[in-house]
mmJSON file of the N, C-alpha and C atoms, coordinates in Angstrom:
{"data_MODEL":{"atom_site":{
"group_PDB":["ATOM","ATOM","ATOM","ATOM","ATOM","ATOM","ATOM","ATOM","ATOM","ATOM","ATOM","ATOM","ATOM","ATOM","ATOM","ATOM","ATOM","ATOM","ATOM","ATOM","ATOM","ATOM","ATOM","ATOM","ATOM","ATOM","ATOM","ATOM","ATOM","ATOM","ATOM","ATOM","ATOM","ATOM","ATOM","ATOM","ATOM","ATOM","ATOM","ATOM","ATOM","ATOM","ATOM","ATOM","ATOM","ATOM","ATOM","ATOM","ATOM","ATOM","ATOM","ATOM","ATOM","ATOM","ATOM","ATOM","ATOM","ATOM","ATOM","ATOM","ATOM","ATOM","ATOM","ATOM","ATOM","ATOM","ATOM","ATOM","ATOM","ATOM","ATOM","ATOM","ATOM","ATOM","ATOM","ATOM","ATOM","ATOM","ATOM","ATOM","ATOM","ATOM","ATOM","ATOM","ATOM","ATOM","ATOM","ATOM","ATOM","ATOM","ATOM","ATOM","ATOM","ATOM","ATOM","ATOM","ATOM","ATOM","ATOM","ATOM","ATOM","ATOM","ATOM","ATOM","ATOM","ATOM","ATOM","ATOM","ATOM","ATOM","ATOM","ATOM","ATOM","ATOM","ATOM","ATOM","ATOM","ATOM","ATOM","ATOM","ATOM","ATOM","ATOM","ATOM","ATOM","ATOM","ATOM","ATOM","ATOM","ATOM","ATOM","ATOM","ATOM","ATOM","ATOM","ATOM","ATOM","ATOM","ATOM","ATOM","ATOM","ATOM","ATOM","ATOM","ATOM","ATOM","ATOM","ATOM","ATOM","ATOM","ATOM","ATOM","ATOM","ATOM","ATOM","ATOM","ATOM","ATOM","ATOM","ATOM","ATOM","ATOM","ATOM","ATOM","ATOM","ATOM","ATOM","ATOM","ATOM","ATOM","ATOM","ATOM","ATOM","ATOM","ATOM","ATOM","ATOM","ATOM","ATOM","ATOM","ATOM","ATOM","ATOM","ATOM","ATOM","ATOM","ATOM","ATOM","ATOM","ATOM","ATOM","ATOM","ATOM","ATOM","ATOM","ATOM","ATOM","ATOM","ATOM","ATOM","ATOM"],
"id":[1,2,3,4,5,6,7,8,9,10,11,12,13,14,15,16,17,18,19,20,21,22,23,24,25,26,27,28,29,30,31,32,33,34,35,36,37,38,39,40,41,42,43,44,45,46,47,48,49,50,51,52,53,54,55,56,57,58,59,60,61,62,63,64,65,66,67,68,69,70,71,72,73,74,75,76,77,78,79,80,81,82,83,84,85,86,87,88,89,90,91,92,93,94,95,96,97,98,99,100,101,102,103,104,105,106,107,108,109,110,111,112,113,114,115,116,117,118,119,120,121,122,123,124,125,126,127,128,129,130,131,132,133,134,135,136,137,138,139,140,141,142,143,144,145,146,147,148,149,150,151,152,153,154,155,156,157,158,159,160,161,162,163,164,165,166,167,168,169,170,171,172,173,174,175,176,177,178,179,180,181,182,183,184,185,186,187,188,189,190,191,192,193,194,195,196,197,198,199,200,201],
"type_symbol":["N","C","C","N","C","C","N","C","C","N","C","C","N","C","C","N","C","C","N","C","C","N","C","C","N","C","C","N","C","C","N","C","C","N","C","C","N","C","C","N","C","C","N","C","C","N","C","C","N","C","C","N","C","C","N","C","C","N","C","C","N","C","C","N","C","C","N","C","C","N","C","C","N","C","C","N","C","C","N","C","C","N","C","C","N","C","C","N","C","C","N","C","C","N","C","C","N","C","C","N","C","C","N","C","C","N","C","C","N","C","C","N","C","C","N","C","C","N","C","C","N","C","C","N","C","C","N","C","C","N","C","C","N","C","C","N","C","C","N","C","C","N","C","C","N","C","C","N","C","C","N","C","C","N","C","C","N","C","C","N","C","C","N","C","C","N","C","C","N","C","C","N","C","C","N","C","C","N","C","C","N","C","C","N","C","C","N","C","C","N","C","C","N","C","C","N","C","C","N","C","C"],
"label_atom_id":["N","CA","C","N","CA","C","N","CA","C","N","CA","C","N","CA","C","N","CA","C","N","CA","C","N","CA","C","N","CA","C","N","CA","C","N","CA","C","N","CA","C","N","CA","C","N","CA","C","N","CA","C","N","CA","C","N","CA","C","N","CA","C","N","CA","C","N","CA","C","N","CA","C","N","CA","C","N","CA","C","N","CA","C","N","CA","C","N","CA","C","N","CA","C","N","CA","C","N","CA","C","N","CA","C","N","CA","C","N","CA","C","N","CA","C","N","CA","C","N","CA","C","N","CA","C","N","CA","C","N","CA","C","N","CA","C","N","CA","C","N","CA","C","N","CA","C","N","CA","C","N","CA","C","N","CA","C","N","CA","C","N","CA","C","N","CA","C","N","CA","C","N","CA","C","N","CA","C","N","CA","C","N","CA","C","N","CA","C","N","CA","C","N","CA","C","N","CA","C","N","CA","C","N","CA","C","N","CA","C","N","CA","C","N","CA","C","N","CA","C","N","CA","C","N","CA","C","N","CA","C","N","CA","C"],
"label_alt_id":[null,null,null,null,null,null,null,null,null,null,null,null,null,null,null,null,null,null,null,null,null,null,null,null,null,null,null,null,null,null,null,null,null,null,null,null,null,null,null,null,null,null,null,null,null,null,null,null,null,null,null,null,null,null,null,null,null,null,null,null,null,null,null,null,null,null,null,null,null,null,null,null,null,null,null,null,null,null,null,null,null,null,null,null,null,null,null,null,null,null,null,null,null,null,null,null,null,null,null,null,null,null,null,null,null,null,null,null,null,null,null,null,null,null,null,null,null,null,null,null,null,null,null,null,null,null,null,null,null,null,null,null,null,null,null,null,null,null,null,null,null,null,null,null,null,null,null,null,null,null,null,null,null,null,null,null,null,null,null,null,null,null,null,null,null,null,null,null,null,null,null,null,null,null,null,null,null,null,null,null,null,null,null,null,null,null,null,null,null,null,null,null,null,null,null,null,null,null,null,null,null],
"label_comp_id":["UNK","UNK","UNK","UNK","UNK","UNK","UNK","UNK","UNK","UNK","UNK","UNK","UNK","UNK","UNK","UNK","UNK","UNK","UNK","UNK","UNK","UNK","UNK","UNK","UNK","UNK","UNK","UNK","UNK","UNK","UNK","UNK","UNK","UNK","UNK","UNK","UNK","UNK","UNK","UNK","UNK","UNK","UNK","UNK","UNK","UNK","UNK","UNK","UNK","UNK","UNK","UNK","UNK","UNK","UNK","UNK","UNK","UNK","UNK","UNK","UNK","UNK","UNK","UNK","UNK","UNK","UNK","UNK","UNK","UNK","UNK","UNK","UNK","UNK","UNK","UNK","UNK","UNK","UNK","UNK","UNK","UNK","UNK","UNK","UNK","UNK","UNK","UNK","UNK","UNK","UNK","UNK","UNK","UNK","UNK","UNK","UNK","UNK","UNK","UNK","UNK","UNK","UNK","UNK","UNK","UNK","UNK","UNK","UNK","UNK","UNK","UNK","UNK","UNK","UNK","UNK","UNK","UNK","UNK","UNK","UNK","UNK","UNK","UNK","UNK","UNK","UNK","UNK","UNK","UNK","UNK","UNK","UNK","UNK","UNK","UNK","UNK","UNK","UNK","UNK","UNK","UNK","UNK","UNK","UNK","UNK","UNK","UNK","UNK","UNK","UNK","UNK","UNK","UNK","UNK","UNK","UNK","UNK","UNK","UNK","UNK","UNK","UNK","UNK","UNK","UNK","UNK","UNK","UNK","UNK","UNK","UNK","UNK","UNK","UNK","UNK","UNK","UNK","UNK","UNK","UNK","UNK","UNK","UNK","UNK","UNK","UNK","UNK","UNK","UNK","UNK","UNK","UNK","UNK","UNK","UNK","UNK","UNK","UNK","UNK","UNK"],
"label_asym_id":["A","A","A","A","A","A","A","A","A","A","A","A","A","A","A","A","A","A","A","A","A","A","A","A","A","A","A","A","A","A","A","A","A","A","A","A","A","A","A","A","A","A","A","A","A","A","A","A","A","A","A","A","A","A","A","A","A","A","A","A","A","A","A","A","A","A","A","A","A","A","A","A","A","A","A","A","A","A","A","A","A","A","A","A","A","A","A","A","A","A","A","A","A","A","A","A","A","A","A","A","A","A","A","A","A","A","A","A","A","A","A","A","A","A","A","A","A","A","A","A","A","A","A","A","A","A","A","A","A","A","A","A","A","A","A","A","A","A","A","A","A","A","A","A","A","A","A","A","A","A","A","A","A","A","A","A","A","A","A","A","A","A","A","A","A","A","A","A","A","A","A","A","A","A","A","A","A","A","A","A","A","A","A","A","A","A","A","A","A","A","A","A","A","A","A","A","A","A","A","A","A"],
"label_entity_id":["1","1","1","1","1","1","1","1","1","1","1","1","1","1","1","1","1","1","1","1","1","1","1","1","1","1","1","1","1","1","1","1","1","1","1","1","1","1","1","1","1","1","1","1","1","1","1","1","1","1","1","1","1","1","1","1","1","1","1","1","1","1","1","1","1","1","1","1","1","1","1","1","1","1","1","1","1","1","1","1","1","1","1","1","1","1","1","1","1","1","1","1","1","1","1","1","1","1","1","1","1","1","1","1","1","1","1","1","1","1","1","1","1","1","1","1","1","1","1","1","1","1","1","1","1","1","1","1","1","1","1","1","1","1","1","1","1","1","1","1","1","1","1","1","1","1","1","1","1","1","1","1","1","1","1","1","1","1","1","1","1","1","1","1","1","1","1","1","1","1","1","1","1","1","1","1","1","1","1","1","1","1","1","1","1","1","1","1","1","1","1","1","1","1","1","1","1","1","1","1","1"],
"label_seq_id":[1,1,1,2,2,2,3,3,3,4,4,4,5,5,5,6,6,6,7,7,7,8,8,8,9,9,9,10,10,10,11,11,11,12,12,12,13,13,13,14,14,14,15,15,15,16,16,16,17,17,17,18,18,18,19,19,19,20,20,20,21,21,21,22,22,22,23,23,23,24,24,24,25,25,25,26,26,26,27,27,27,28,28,28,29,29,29,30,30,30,31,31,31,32,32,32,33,33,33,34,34,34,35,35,35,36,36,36,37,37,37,38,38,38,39,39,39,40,40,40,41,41,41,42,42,42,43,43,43,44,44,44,45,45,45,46,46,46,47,47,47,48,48,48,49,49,49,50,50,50,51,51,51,52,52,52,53,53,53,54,54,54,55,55,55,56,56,56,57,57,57,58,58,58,59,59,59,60,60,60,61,61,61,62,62,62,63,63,63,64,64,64,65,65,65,66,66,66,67,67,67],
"pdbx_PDB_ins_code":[null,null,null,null,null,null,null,null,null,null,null,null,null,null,null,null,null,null,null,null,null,null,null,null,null,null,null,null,null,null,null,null,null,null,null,null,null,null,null,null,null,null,null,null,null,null,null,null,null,null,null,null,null,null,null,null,null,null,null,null,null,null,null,null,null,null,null,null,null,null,null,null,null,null,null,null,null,null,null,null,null,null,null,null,null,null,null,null,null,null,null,null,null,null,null,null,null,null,null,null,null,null,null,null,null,null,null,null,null,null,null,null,null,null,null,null,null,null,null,null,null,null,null,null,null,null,null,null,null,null,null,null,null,null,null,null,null,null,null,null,null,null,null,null,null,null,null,null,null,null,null,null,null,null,null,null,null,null,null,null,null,null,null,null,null,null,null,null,null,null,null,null,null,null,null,null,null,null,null,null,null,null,null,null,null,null,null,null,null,null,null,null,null,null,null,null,null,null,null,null,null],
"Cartn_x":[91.323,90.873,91.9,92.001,93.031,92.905,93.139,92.905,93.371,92.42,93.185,92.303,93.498,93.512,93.829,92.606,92.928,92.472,93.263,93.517,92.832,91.811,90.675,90.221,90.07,89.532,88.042,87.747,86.776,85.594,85.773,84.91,84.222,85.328,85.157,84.843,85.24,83.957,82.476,82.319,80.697,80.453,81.249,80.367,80.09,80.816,80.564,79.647,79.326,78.613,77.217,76.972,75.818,75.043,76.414,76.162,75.523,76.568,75.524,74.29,74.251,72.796,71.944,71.86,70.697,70.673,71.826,71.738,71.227,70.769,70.37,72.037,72.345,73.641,74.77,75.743,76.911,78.399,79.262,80.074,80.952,80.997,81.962,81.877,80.487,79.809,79.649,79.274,79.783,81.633,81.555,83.506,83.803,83.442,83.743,83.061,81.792,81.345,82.054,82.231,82.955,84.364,85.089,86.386,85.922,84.807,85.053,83.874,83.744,82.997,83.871,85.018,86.342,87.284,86.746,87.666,88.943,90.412,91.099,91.422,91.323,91.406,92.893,93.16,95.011,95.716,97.075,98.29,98.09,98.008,98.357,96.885,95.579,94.9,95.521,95.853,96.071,97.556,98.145,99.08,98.778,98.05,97.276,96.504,95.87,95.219,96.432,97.744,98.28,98.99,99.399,100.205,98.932,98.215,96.859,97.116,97.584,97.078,98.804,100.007,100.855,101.076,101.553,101.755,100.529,99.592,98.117,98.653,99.206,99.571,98.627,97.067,96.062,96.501,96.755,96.944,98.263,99.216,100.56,100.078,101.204,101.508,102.372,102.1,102.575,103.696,104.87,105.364,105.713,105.298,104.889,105.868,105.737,107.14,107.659,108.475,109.569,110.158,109.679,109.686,111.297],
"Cartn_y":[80.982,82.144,83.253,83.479,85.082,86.707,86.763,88.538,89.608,90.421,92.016,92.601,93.75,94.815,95.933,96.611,98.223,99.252,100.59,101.732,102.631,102.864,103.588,104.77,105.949,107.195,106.926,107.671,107.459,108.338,109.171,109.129,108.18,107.102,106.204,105.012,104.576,103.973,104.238,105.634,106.131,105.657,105.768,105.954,104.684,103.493,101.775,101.506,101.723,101.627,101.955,103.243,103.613,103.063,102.159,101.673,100.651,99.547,98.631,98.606,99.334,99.504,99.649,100.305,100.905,99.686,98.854,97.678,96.442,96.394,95.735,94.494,94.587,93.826,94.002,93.314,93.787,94.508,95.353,96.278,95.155,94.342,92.964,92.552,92.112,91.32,92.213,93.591,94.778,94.966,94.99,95.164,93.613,92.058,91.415,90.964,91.331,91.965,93.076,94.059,95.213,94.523,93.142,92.712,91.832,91.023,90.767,90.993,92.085,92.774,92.749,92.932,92.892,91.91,90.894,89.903,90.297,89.631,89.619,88.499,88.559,87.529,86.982,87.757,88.09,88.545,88.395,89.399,90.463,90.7,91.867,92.848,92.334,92.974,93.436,92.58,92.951,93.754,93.673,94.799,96.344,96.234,97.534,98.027,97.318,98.238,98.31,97.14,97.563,98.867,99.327,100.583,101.793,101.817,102.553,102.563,102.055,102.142,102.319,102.329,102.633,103.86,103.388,104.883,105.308,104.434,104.674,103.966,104.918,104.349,103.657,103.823,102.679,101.711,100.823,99.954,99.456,100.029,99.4,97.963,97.215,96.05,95.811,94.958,94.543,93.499,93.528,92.083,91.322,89.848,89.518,89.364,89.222,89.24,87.77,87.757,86.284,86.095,84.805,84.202,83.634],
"Cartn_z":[124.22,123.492,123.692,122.456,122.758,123.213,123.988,124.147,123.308,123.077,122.253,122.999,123.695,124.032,123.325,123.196,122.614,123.513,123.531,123.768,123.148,123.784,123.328,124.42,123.775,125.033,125.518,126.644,127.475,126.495,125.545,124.506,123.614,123.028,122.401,122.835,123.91,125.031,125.214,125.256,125.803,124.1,123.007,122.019,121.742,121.843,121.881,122.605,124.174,124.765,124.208,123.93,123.796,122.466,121.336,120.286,120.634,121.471,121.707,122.263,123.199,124.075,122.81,122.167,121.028,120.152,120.222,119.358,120.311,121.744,122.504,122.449,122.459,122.769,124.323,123.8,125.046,124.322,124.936,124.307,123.692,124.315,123.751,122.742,122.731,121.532,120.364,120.481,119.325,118.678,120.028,119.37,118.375,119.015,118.347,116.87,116.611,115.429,114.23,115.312,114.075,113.815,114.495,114.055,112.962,113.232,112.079,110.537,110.796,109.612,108.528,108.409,107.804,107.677,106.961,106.843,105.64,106.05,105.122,104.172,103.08,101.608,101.708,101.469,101.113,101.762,101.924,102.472,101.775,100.896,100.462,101.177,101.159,101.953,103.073,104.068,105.492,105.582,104.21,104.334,104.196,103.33,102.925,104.132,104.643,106.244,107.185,107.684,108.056,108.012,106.939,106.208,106.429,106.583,106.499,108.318,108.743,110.862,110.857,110.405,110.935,111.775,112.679,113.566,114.857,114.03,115.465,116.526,117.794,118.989,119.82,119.832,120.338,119.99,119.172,118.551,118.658,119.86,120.14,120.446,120.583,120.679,121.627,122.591,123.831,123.881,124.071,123.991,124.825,125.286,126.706,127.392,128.824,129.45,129.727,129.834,129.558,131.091,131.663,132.83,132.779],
"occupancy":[1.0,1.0,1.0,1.0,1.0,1.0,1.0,1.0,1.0,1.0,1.0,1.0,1.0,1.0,1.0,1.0,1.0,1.0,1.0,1.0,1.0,1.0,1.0,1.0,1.0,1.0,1.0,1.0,1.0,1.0,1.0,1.0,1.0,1.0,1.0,1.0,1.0,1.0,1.0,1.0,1.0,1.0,1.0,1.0,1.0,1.0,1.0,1.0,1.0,1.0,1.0,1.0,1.0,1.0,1.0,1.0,1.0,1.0,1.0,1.0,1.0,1.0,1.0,1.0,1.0,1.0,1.0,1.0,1.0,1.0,1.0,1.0,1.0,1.0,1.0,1.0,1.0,1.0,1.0,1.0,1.0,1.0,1.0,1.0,1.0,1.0,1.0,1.0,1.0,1.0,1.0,1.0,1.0,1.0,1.0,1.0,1.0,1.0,1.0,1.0,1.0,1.0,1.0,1.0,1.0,1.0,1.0,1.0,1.0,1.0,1.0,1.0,1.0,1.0,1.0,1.0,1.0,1.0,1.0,1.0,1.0,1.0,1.0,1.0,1.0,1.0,1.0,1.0,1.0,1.0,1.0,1.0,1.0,1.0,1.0,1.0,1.0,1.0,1.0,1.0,1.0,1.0,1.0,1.0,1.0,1.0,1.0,1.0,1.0,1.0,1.0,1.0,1.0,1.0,1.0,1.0,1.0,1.0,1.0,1.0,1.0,1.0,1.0,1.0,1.0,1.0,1.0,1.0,1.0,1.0,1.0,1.0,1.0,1.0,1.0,1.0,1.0,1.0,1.0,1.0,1.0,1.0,1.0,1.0,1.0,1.0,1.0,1.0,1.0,1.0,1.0,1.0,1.0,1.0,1.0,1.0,1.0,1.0,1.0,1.0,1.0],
"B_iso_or_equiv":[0.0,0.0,0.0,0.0,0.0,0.0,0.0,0.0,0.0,0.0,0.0,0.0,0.0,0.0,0.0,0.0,0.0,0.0,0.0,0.0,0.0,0.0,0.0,0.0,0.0,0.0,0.0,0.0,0.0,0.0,0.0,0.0,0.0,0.0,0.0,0.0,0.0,0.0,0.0,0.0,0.0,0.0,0.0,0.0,0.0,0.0,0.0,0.0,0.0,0.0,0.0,0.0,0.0,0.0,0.0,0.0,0.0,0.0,0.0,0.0,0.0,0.0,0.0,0.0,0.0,0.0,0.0,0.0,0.0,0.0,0.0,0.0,0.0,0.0,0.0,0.0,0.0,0.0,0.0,0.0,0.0,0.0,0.0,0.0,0.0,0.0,0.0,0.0,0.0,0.0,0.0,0.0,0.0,0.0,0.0,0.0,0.0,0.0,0.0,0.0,0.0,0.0,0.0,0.0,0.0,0.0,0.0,0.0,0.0,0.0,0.0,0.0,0.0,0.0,0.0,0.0,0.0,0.0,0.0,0.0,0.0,0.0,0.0,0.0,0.0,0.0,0.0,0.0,0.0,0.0,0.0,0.0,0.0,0.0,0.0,0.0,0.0,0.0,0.0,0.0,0.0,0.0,0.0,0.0,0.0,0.0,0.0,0.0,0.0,0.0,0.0,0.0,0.0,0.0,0.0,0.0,0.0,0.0,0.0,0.0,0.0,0.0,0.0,0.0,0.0,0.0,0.0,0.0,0.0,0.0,0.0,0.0,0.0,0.0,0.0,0.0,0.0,0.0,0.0,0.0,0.0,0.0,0.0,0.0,0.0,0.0,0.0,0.0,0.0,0.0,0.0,0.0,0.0,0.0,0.0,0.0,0.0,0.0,0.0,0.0,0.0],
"pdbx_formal_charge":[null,null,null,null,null,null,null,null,null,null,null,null,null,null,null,null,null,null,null,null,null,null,null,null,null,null,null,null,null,null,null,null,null,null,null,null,null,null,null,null,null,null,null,null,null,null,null,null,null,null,null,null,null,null,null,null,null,null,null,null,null,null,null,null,null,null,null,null,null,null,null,null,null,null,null,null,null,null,null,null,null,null,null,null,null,null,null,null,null,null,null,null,null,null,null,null,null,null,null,null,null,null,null,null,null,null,null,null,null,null,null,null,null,null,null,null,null,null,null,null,null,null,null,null,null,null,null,null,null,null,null,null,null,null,null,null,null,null,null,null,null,null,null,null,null,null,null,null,null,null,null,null,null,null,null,null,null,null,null,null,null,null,null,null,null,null,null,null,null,null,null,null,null,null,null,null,null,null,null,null,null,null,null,null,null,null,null,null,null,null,null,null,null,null,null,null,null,null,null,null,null],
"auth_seq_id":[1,1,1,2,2,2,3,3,3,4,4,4,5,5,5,6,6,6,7,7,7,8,8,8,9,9,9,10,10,10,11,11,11,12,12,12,13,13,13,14,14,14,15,15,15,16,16,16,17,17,17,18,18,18,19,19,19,20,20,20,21,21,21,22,22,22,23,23,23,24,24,24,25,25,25,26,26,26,27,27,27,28,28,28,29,29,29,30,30,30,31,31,31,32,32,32,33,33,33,34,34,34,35,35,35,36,36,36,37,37,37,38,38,38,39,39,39,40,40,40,41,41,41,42,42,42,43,43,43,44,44,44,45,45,45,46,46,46,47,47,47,48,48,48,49,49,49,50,50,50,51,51,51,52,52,52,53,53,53,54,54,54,55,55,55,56,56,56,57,57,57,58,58,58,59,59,59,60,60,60,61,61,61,62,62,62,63,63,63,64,64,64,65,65,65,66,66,66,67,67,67],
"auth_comp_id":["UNK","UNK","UNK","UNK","UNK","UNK","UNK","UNK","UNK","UNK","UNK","UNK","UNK","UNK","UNK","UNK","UNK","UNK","UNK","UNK","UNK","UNK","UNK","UNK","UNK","UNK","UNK","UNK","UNK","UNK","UNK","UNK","UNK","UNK","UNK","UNK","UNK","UNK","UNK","UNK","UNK","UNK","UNK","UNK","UNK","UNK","UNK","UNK","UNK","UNK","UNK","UNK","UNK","UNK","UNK","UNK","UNK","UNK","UNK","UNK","UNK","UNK","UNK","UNK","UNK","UNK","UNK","UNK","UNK","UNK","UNK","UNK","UNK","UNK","UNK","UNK","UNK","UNK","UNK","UNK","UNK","UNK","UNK","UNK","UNK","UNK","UNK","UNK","UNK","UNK","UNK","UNK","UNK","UNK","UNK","UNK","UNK","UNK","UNK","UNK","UNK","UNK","UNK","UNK","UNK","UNK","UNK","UNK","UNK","UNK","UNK","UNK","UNK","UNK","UNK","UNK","UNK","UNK","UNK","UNK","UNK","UNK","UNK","UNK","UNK","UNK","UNK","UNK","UNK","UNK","UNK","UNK","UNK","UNK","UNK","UNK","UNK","UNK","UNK","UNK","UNK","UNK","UNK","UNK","UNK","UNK","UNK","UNK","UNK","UNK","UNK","UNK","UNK","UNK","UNK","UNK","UNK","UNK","UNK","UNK","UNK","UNK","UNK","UNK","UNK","UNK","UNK","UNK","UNK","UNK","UNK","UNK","UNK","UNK","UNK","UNK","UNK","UNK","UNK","UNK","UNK","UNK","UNK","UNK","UNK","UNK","UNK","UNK","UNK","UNK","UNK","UNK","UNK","UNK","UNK","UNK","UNK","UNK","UNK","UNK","UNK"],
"auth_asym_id":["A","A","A","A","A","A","A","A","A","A","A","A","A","A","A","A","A","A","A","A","A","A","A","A","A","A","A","A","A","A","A","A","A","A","A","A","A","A","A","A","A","A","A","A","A","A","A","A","A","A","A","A","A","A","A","A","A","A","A","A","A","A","A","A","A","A","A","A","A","A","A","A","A","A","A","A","A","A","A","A","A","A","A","A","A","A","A","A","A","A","A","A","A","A","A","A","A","A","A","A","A","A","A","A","A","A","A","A","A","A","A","A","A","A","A","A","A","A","A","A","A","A","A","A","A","A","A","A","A","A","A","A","A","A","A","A","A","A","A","A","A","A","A","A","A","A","A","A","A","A","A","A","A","A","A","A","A","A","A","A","A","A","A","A","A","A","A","A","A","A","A","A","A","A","A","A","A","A","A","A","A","A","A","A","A","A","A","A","A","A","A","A","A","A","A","A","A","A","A","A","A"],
"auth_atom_id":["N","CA","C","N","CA","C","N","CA","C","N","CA","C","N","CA","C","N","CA","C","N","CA","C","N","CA","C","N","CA","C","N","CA","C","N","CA","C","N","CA","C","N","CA","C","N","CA","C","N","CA","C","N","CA","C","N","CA","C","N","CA","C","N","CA","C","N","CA","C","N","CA","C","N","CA","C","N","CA","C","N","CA","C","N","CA","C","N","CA","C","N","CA","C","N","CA","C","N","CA","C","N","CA","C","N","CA","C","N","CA","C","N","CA","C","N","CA","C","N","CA","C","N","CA","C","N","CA","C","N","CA","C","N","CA","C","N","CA","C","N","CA","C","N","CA","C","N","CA","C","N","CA","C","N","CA","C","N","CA","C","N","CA","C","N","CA","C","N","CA","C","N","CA","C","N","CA","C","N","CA","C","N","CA","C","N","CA","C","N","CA","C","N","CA","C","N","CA","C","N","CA","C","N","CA","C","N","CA","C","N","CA","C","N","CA","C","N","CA","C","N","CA","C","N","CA","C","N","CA","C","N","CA","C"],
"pdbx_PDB_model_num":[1,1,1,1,1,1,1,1,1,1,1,1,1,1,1,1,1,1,1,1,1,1,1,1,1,1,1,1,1,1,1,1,1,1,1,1,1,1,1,1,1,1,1,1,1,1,1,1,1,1,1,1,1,1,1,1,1,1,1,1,1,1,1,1,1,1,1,1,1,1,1,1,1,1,1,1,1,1,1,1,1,1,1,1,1,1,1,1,1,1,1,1,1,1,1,1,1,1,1,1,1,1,1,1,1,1,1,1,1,1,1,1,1,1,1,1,1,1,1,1,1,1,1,1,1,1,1,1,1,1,1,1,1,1,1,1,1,1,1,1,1,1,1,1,1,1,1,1,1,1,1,1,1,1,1,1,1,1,1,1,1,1,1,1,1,1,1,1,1,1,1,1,1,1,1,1,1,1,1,1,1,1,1,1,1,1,1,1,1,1,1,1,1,1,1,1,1,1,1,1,1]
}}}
């Protein structure tokens, strides 16, 4: 299974948290819901949200380190 890590403030935490709780769930199982509420069809979809998040530094990208 793959990991994603995002960079999120300690605001936007309390506010997941408190989402799921009210949704009787776990913050996990919410986050992996809202991923895929949004499926992409096409490239050209997932270009269009890409170009739409350029520049959101949460959303850096890690590149792994080489043994």
């Amino acid at each position: 299974m793959s990991i994603l890590t995002v960079r999120i403030s300690e605001a936007e935490k309390a506010a997941l948290a408190k989402q799921a709780k009210s949704e009787g769930t776990t913050t996990g199982a919410l986050v992996r819901r809202l991923i895929q509420e949004k499926p992409f069809t096409t490239s050209a979809d997932l270009l269009a949200e890409m170009q739409s998040l350029m520049g959101n530094k949460s959303l850096a990208i890690k590149k792994p380190k080489r043994a």
